[in-house]
C-alpha positions as CSV (number, residue, x, y, z in Angstrom):
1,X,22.8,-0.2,-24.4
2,X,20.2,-0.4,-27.3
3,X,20.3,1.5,-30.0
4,X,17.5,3.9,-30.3
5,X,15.6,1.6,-33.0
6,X,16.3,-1.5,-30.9
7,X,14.3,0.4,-28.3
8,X,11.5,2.1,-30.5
9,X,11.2,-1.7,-31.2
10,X,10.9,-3.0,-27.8
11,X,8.8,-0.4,-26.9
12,X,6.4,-1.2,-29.7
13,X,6.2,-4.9,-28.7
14,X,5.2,-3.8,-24.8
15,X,2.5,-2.1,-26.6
16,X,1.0,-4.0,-28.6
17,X,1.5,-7.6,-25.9
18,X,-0.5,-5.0,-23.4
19,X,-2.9,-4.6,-25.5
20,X,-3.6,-8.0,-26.9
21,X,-1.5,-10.5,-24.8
22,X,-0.5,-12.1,-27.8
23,X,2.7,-12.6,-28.7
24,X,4.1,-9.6,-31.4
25,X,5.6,-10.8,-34.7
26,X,7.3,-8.8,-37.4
27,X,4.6,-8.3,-39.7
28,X,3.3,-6.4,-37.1
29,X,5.4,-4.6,-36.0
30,X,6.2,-3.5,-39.3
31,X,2.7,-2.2,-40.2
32,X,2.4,-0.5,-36.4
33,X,5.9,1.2,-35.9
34,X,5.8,4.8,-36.8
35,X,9.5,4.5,-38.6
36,X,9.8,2.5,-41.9
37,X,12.0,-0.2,-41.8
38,X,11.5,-3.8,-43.8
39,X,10.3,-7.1,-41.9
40,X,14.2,-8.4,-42.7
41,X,15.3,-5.5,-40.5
42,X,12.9,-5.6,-37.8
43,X,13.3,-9.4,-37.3
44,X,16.8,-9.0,-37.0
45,X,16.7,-6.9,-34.4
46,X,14.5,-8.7,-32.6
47,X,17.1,-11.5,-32.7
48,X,19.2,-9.0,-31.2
49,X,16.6,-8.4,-28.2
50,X,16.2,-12.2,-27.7
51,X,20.0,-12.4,-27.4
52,X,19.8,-9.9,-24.7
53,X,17.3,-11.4,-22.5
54,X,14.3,-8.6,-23.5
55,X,12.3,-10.5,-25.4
56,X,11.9,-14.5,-25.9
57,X,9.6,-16.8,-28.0
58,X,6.9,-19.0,-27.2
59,X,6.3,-22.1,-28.3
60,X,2.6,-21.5,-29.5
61,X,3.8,-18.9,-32.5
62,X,6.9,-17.6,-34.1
63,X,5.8,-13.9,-32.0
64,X,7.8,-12.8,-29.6
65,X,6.5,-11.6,-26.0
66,X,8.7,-9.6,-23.3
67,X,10.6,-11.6,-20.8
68,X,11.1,-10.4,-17.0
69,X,14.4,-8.6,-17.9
70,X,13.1,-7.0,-20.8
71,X,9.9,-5.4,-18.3
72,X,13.0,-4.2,-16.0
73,X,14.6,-2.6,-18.9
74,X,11.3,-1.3,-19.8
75,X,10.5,0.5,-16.4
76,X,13.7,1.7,-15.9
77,X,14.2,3.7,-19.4
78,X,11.2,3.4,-21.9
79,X,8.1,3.4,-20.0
80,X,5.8,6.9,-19.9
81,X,3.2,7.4,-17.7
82,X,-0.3,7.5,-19.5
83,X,-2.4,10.7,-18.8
84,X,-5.9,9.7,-17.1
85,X,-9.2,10.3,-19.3
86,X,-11.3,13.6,-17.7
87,X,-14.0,10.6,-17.4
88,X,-11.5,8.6,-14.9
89,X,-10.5,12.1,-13.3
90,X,-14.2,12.9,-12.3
91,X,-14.9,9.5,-11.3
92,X,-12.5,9.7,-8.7
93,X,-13.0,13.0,-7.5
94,X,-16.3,12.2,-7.0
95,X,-15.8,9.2,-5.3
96,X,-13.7,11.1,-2.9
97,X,-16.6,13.5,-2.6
98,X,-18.0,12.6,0.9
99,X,-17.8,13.6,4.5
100,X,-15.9,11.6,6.3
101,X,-15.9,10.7,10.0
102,X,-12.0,9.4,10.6
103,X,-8.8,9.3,8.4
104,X,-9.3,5.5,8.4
105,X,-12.2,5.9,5.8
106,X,-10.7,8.2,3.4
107,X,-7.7,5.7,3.7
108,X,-10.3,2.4,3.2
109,X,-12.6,4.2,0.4
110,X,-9.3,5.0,-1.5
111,X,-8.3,0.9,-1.6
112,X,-12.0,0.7,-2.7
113,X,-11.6,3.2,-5.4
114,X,-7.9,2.2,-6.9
115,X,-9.0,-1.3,-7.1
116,X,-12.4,-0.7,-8.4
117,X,-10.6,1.7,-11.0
118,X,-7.8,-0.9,-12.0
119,X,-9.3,-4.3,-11.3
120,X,-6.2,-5.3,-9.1
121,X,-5.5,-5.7,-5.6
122,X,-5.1,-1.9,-4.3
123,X,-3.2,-1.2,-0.8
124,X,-3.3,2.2,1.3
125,X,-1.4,3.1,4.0
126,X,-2.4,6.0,5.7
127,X,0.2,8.9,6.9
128,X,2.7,8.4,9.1
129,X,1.9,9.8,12.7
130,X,4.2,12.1,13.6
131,X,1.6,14.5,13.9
132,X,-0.8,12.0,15.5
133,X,-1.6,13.1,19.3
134,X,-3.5,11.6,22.1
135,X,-6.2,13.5,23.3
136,X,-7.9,11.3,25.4
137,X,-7.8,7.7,27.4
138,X,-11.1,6.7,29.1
139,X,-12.1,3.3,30.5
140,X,-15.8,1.8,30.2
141,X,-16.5,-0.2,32.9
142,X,-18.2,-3.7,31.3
143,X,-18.5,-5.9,34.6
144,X,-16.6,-6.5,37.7
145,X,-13.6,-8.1,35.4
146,X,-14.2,-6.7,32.4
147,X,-13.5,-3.3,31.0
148,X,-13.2,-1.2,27.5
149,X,-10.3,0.7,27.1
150,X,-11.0,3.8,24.7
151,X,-8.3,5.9,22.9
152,X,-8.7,8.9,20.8
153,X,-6.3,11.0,18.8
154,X,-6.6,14.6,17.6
155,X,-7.2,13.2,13.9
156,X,-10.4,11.8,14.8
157,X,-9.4,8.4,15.0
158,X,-10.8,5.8,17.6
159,X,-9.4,2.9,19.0
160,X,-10.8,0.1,21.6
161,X,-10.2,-2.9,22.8
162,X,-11.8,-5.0,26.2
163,X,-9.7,-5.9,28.7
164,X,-10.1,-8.7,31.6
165,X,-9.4,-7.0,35.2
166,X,-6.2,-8.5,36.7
167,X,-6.1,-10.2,39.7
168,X,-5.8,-7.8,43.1
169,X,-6.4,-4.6,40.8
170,X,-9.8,-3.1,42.1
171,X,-11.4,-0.9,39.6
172,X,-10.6,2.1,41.6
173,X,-7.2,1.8,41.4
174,X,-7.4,1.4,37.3
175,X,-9.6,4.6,37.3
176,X,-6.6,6.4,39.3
177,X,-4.2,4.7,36.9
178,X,-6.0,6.3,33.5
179,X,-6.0,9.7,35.1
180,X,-2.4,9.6,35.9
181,X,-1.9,8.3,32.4
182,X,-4.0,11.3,30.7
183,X,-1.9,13.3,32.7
184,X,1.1,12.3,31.9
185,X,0.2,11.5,28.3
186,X,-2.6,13.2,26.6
187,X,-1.1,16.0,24.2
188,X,2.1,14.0,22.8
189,X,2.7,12.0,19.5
190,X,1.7,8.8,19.6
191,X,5.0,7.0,19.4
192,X,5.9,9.3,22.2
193,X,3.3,8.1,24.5
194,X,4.8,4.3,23.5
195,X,8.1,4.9,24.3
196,X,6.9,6.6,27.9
197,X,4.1,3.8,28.6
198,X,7.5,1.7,29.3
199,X,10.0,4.6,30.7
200,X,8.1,7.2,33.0
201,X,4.7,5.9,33.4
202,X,5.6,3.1,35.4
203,X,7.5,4.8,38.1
204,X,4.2,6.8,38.3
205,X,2.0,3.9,38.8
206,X,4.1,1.7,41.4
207,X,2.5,4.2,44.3
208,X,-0.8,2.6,43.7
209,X,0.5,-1.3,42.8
210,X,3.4,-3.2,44.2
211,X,4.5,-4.0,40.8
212,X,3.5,-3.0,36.5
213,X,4.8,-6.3,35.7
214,X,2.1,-7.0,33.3
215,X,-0.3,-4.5,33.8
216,X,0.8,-1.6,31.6
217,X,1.4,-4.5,28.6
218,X,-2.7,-5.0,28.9
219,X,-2.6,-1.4,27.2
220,X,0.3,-2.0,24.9
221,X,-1.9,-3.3,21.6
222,X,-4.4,-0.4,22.0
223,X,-1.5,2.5,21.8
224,X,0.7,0.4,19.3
225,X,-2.7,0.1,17.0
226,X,-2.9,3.9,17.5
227,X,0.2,4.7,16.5
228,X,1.4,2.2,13.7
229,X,0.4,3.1,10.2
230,X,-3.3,1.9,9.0
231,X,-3.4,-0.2,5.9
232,X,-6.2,-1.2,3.8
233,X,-6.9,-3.8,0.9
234,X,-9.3,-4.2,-1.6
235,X,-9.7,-6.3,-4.2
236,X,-8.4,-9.3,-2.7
237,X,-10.0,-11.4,-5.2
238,X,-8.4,-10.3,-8.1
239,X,-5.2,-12.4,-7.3
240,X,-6.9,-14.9,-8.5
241,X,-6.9,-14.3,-11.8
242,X,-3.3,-14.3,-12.1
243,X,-2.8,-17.5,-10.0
244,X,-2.2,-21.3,-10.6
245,X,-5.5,-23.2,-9.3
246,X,-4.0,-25.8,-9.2
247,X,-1.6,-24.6,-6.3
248,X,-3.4,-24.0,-3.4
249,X,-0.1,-23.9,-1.5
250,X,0.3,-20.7,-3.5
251,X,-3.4,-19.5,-2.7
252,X,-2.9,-19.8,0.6
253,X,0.5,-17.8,0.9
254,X,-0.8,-15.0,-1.5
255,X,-3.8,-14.5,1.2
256,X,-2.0,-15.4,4.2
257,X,0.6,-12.4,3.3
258,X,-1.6,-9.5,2.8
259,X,-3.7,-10.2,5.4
260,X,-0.8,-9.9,8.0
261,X,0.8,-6.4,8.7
262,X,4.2,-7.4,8.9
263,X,3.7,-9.9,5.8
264,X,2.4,-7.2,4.2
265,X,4.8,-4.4,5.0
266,X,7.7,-7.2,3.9
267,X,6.1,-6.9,0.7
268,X,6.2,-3.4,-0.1
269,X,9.4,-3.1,1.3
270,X,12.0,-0.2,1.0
271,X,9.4,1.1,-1.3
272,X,8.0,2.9,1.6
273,X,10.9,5.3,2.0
274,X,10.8,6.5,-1.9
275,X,9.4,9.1,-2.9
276,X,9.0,7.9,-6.7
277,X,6.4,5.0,-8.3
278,X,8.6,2.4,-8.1
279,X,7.7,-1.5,-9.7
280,X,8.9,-4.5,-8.2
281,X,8.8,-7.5,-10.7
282,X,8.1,-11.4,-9.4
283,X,10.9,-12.5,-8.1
284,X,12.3,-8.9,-7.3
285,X,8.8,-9.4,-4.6
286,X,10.9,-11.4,-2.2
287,X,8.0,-14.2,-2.2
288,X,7.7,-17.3,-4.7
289,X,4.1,-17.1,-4.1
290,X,4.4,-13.9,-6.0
291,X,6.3,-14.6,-9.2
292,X,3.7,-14.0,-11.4
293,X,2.7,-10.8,-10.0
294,X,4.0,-7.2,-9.6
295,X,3.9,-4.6,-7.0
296,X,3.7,-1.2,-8.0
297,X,4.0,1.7,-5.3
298,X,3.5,5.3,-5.3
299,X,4.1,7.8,-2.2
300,X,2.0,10.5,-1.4
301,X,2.5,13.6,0.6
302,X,0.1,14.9,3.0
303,X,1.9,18.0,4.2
304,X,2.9,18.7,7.5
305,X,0.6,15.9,8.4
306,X,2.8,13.3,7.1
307,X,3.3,10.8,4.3
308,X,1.6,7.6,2.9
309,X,1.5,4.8,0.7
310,X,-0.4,3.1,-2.2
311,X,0.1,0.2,-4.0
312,X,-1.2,-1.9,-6.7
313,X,-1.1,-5.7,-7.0
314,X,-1.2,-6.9,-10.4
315,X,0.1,-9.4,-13.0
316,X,3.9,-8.9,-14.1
317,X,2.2,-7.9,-17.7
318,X,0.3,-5.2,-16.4
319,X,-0.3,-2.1,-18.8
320,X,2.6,0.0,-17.0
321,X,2.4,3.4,-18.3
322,X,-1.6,3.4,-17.7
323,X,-0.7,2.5,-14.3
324,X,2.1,4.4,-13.5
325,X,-0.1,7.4,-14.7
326,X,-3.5,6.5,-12.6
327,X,-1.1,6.0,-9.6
328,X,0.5,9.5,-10.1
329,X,-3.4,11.6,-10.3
330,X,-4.3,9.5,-7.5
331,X,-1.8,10.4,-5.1
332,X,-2.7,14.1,-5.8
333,X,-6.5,13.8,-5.3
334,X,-5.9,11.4,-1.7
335,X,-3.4,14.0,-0.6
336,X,-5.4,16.8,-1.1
337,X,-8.6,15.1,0.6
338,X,-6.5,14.4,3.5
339,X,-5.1,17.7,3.5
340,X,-8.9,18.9,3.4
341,X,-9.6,16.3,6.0
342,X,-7.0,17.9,8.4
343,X,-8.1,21.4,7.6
344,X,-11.7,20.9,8.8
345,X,-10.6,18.8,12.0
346,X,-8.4,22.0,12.9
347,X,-11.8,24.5,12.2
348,X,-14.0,22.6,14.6
């Protein structure tokens, strides 16, 4: 372990590279740390901190900047959050200050917000749905093969999709089919009414066709949609300015993996599970496309309505604490617009 000048030093050095993204020598570090201690002193213990992996030099100055190990070492026991300006406060509760029509917005406006806030890449997930229920299933006839499938849950959410009629199903027997199925299914969770779209539901069905084989899996991407967390992304753009233009190979994996759910789920990771901000560094990501970037994740808690996700994409030398700090108000205010979001769905 580091002795606590060692660590008022490394500290100091976080700051200041933050700040300027130049590397930190001892001169200044001696007129910046809040302790007096002589340039011999301080540059020997930044020896010390090279030695150790924290800190290394570049080749453009005899300054010092913090190496990957030394950011782990940071986040896990020197880094405090920063606590948000009123100004960035009120600009995000007023941006959360509108009436919205589904959970999906509040979810998609907060990506907006975050990354419009922060300049990064910003990723929402919305709560889980174990309190998500089906409370209707209607089809829209569209033409003799064609027809809309429409879903809708007691959160207000809305899901669709067209479907092409199969062959030696009349439209008569697909109107007897959704009623059986809003019999059967209307009032449960969501991931309830997946499980029994492939136990009890066929048995029901097979009085009207000879065989499901096939049929029920025309419905399968409308409930799973329904029922697997919503993400958002915003920002997009911004990875850019932390990547190599030179490597389009690494362009096109950055992109291809966060616009892919299970790309993107791989790169949050177990983070979903944790309840604290947690910071994955480069190559801690999982993805070489990534190195150069962190992931920082924060879970928030929506009550008895269930628990989400957001996430900033950034450079590995993003201003932590600042972060960390914006991420912890921001939880609070999307939480308690859901909360209020739930709360008016349950008055109407």
């Amino acid at each position: 372990m580091l002795t606590d000048r060692q660590n008022l030093i490394l500290k100091e050095i976080f700051r200041i590279f933050t700040e300027t993204s130049q590397p930190v020598g001892s001169k200044t570090l001696m007129e910046s740390l809040p302790i007096s201690v002589s340039s011999a002193t301080i540059r020997n213990e930044m020896a010390v901190l090279e030695e150790v992996g924290l800190i290394e030099k570049t080749h453009l100055s005899s300054g010092r900047v913090p190496s990957v190990e030394g950011y782990r070492y940071y986040l896990d026991y020197l880094v405090q959050p920063t606590r948000v300006s009123n100004h960035t406060s009120k600009v995000i509760e007023q941006s959360f200050n509108h009436h919205y029509h589904q959970i999906d917005d509040i979810i998609q406006q907060s990506a907006e917000i975050l990354s419009g806030l922060t300049s990064y890449t910003a990723i929402t997930l919305s709560p889980e749905n174990a309190t998500t229920y089906l409370t209707g299933f209607r089809i829209v006839p569209l033409s003799s093969q064609r027809f809309m499938a429409i879903l809708v849950t007691n959160q207000g959410t809305v899901q669709s999709q067209v479907y092409t009629i199969p062959d030696g199903v009349s439209p008569d027997i697909i109107e007897k089919i959704v009623n059986i199925m809003n019999d059967e299914l209307v009032g449960l969770p969501l991931n309830t009414v997946v499980q029994k779209l492939h136990t009890d539901i066929p048995a029901l069905l097979s009085r009207y066709m000879h065989s499901t084989d096939g049929f029920l899996e025309l419905f399968d991407d409308v409930f799973k949609n329904a029922a697997r967390n919503r993400y958002f992304v915003d920002g997009q753009l911004n990875l850019l300015n932390y990547a190599d233009p030179n490597d389009l190979k690494q362009i096109k994996n950055l992109y291809s993996t966060i616009d892919q759910n299970d790309g993107l789920l791989s790169l949050l990771g177990d983070q979903i599970g944790d309840q604290n901000i947690n910071v994955k560094l480069g190559s801690e990501i999982g993805n070489e496309a990534f190195k150069n970037y962190s992931i920082i994740t924060a879970k928030y808690n929506a009550g008895k309505h269930g628990e989400g996700l957001i996430a900033l994409l950034g450079p590995t030398s993003m201003p932590y604490s600042k972060m960390i700090g914006l991420l912890g108000l921001f939880r609070e205010e999307l939480a308690n617009k859901l909360i209020d979001y739930y709360n008016d769905i349950n008055d109407d």
